[in-house]
N, C-alpha and C positions, 0 to 999 in steps of 0.2 A: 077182535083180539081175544086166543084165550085166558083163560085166569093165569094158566103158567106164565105164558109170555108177558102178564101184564105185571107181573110179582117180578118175575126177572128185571124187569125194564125201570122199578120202582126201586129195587134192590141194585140197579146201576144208577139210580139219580139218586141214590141214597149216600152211595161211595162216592158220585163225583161231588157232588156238597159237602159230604166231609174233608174229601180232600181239599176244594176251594177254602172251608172254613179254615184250614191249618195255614192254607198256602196265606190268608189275609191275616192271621195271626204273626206269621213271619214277618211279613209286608209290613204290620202296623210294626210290629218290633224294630225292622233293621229303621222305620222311617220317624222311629221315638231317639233311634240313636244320631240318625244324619241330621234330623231337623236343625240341632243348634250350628253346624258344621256351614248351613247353607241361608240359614234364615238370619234375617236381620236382627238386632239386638233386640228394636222393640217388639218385636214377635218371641221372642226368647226370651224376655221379660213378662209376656203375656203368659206364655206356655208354664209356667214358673208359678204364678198367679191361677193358672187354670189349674194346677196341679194341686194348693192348696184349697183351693173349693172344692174341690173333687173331694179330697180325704174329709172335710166339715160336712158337705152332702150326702157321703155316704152314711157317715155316722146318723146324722140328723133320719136318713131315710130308714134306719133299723130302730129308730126310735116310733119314727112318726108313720111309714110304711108298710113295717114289720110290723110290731108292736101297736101298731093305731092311737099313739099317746099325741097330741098335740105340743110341740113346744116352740115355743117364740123367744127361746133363748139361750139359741146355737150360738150366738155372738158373746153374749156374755160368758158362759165357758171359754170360747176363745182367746178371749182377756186374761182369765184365769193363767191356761197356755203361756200368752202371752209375757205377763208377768214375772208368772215363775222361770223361765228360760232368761230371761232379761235378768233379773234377783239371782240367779245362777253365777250366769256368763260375767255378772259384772264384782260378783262379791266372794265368788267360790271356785271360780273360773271351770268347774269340771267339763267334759267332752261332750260335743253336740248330738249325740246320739243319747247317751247318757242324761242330760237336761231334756231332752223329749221326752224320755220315757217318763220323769221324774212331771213335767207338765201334762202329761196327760195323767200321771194317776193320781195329781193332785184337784185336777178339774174331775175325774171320774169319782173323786171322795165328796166333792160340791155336789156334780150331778145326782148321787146320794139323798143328800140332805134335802133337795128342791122336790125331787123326786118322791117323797113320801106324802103329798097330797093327792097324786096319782090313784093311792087306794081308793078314797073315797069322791073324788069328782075326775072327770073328763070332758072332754070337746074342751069348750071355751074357756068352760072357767076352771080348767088344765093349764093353756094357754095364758091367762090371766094370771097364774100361781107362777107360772115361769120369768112372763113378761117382770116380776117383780126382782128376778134375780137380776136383771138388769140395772133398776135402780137400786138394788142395794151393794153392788158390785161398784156401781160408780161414785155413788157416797164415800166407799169407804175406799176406794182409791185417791180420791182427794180428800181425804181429812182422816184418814190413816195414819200410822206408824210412818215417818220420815222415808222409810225403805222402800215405799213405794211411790216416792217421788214426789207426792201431790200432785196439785193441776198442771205441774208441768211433765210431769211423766218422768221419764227412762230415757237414755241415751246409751245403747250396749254398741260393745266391740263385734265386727263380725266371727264367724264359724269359724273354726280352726280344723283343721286334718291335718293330719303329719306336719305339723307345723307352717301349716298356709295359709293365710286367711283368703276366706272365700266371701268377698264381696259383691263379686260380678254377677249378673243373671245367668253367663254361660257356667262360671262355675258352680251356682246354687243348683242349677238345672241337674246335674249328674247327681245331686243328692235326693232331690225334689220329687224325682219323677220317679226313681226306685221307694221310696216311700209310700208316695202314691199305688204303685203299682202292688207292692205290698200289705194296704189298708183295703183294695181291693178286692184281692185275692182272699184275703181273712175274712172277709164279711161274705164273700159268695159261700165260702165253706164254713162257714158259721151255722147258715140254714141248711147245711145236710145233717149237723150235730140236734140232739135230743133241747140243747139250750134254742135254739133257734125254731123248731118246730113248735117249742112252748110260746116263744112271742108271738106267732102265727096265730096259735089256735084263742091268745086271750082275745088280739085285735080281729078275730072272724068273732068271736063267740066268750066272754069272759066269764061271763057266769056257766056257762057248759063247759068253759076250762077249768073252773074252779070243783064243777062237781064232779070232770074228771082224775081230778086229786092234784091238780095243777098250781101250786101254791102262788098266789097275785101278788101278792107285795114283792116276797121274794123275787121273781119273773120281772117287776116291773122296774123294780129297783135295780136290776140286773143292765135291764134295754137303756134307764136313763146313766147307769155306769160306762156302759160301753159308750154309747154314745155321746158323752161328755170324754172321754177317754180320745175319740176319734177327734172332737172338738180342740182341745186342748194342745194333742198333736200337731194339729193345724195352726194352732194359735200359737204354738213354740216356731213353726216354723213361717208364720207371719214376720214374727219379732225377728230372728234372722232374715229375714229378707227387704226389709225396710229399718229395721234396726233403730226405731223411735218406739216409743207404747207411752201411751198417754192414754189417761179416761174416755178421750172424744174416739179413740180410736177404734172400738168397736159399738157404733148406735146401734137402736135396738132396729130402724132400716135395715141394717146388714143380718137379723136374724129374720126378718121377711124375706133379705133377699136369701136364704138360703134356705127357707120355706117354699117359695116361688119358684128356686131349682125343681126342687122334690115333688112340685104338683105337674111342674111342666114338662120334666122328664121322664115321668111316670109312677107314682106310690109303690113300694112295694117289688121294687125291681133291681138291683146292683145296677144295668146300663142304664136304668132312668135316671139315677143318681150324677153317673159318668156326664150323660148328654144333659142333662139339666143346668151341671156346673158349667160345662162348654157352652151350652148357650147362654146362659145370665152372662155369660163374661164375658163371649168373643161377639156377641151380636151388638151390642153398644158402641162395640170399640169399629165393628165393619160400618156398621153407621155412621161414625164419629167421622171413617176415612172418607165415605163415599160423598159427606157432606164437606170435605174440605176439597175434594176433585173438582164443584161446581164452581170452579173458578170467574164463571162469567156472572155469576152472583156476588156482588160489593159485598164483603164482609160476610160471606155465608155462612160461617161455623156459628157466629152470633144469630143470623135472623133466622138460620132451619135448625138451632139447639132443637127449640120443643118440637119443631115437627118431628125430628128424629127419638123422640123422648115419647110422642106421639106414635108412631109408627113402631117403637117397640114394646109402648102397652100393647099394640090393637093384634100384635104377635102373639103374646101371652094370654089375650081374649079369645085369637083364635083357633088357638090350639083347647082350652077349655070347652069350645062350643063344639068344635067337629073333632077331636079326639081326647075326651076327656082322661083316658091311660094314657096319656103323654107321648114324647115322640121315642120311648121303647115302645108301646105297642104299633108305631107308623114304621119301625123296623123291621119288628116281628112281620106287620104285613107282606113287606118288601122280601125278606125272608119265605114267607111261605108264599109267594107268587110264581120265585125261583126258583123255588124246593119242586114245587108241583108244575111245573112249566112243560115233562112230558106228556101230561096227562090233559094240556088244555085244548088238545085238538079236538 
């Protein structure tokens, strides 16, 4: 074959991959809009739920991915979220768009303040600085000011739109999922901005960032803003969606588990974030169903719990042992096999 003809040939598998990519773009869109139309409730409850991890992992991932800061306490920002939306909706009653934005930039004022050991230590004992915002988050939610309820938490009214309350999974879904898709979309075009380039270059190199005139605290204290900002969001629209907030309601478990997103969906990536949250969420629950099908097992959901508790560690083990970039780079492969599929004669 000569070079022309092979340039041309690569310059048509070039267009039809673009094109496929747009045509799955659409695909995934019209099948984000039909899903609730065809899907059962508890699936539409799921998808609802998948949608807030999404927006908590991506945040957590421009922290911990971008940035290379460790932190173990995505869930206590989302308390914060939580909180404040709940404190909102129940005492000021202002609009749910409105009480979001106001929970996250109250968690993004917190992530601030935890955020200022980050200059001087990382890795663990980063993680260890964070992990403490947890316990002092939960102190002072149970033996706080009255207004945040004590140990028994928060009771709010649901969302309102034009005058509707939105209690159901179908109708949180139409709000949920455009949020999402919007926390998304801000954090991929984040990293074409000069702010995003800057968390890069501390998490490859910080002292080379630094003597490139890259200012660290500022930078850093930026990533843990955003990032609690992304939390908080989440954790406002947690509290709409279960509509209880109580101290037990986010353990510092649930900031592993959205650490455990972000290793297994790939560090470092906007889809790693996406499919990280998808799997921490919907794999448990595809186990939960498959274990209740074994019907010729007496009581199965009881005696195969742990095996299925088992069988979704030995998942997250083996994805770390044979692709440790997570399952965005098992994408990416799947992608470039396609891409170059003329070329493999």
């Amino acid at each position: 074959m000569r070079i022309g003809d092979a340039h041309q040939t690569y310059v048509q598998a070039e267009a039809l991959f673009t094109n496929f990519q747009q045509r799955m773009l659409v695909a995934l869109f019209v099948a984000l809009i039909a899903f609730p139309f065809f899907a059962d409730e508890y699936w539409v409850y799921l998808a609802c739920l998948v949608a807030i991890h999404i927006v908590s992992t991506t945040g957590l991932n421009i922290l911990t991915g971008y940035t290379g800061l460790i932190s173990v306490g995505q869930a206590a920002f989302m308390s914060v979220g939580a909180y404040t939306v709940a404190i909102l909706e129940i005492h000021v009653g202002t609009s749910f768009i409105f009480n979001l934005i106001v929970a996250g930039a109250v968690s993004a004022g917190l992530g601030v303040i935890f955020g200022v050991p980050s200059l001087r230590v990382k890795g663990l004992y980063l993680a260890i600085a964070t992990i403490a915002a947890s316990f002092i988050l939960h102190f002072l939610y149970v033996n706080g000011p009255p207004v945040l309820g004590g140990a028994r938490g928060l009771s709010m009214p649901p969302a309102r739109l034009f005058g509707h309350d939105l209690s159901r999974p179908f109708q949180l879904y139409w709000l949920f999922v455009p949020i999402m898709m919007l926390s998304v979309v801000a954090a991929a075009n984040l990293f074409r901005t000069r702010i995003g380039r800057a968390f890069i270059a501390i998490r490859d190199r910080d002292i080379s960032a630094e003597v490139l005139g890259i200012p660290l605290l500022k930078y850093k204290l930026l990533s843990f803003a955003l990032s609690s900002f992304y939390a908080g969001v989440a954790g406002g629209m947690w509290a709409y969606f279960f509509r209880v907030v109580t101290p037990e309601s986010f353990p510092l478990i649930y900031s592993v588990f959205f650490l455990a997103a972000v290793i297994v969906g790939g560090m470092g990536t906007i889809l790693g974030g996406i499919l990280g949250a998808i799997f921490m969420t919907v794999i448990p629950e595809i186990l939960k169903l498959m274990v209740s099908y074994m019907t010729f097992i007496p009581d199965a959901t009881a005696q195969l719990s742990p095996i299925r508790t088992i069988v979704f560690g030995a998942l997250i083990i083996g994805f770390l042992l044979f692709e440790p970039q997570g399952l965005a780079e098992i994408w990416r492969h799947i992608r470039r096999f396609f891409h170059l599929w003329p070329f493999r004669k």
